[in-house]
C-alpha positions in Angstrom: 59.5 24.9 -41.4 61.5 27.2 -43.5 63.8 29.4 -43.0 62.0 32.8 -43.5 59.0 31.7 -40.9 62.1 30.7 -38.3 63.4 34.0 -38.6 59.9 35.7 -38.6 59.4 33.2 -35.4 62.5 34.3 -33.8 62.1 38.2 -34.4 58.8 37.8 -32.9 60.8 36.3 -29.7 63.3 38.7 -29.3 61.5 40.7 -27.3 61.5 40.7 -23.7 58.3 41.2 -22.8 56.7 39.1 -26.0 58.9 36.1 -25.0 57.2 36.8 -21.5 53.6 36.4 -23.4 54.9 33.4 -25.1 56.5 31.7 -21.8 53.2 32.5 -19.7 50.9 31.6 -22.4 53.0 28.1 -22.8 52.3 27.4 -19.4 48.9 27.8 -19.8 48.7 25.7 -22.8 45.4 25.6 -25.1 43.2 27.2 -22.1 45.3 30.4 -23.1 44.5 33.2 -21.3 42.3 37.2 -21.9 44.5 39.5 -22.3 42.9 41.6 -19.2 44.6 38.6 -17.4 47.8 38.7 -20.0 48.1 42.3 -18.9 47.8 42.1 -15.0 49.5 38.8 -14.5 52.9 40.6 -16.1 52.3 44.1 -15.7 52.1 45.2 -18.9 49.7 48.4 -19.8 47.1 47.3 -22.7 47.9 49.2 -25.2 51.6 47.7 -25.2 50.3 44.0 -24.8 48.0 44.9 -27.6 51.0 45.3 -29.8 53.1 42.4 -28.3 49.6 40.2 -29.1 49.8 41.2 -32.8 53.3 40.4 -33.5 53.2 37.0 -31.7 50.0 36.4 -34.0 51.6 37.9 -37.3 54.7 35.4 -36.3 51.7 32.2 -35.9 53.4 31.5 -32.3 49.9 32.5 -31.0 46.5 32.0 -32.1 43.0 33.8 -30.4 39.7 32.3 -30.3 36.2 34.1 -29.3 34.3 32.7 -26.2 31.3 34.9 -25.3 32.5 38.3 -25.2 35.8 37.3 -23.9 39.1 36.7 -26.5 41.5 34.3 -25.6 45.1 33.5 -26.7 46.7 30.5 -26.4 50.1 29.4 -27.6 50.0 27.7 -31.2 52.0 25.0 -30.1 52.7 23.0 -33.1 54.4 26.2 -34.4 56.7 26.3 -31.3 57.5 22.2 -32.1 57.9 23.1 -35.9 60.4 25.9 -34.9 62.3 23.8 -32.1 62.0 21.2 -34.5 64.1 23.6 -37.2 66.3 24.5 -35.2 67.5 21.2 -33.9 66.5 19.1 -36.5 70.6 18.9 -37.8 71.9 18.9 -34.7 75.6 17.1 -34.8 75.0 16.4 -38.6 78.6 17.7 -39.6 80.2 16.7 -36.4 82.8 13.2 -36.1 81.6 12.1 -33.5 77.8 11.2 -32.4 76.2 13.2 -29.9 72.4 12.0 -30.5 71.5 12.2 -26.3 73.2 15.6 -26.3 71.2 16.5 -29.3 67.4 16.0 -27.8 65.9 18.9 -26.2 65.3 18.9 -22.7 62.6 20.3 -21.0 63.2 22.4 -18.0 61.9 20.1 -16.0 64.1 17.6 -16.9 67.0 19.7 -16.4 65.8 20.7 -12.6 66.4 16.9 -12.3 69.6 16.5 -13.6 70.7 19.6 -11.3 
């Protein structure tokens, strides 16, 4: 990934209620979700998840498929990996001492585990 689509990635993020999208669409995974459902599940009005559903799609951290009459989105979830990816990928690179374990992402369920 390069640096312009991690920041074109990120900007898309920093938004609270398109990082709420994102989160509720990664749970879903490729099923994805209508945005009828988007829109009741986290209150948003449609019109404003309209907008939130571009931006996530302009950034590629979303993509929307056609079934029927109905329009899904679903995370694009090799963009997510590419941009975890970028943003660990150097982790401890500069640093005197190794810190490979502390490097790896953990997933949250993981860390509920470790708690």
């Amino acid at each position: 990934m390069k640096t312009k689509d991690a920041i074109e990635s990120l900007s898309a993020l920093a938004s609270e209620a398109r990082l709420s999208v994102f989160r509720l669409l990664i749970k879903r995974g490729p099923e994805g979700y209508t945005p009828s459902v988007l829109a009741a599940r986290l209150d948003i009005p449609a019109p404003t998840l309209s907008f939130h559903l571009r931006e996530l799609a302009r950034a590629e951290l979303i993509a929307s498929r056609r079934e029927g009459r109905n329009l899904f989105y679903s995370p694009n979830l090799t963009r997510m990996n590419a941009l975890v990816g970028y943003l660990t990928d150097n982790c401890c690179s500069l640093a005197s001492e190794a810190c490979d374990a502390d490097c790896r992402p953990v997933s949250a369920a993981a860390q509920r585990k470790r708690a």
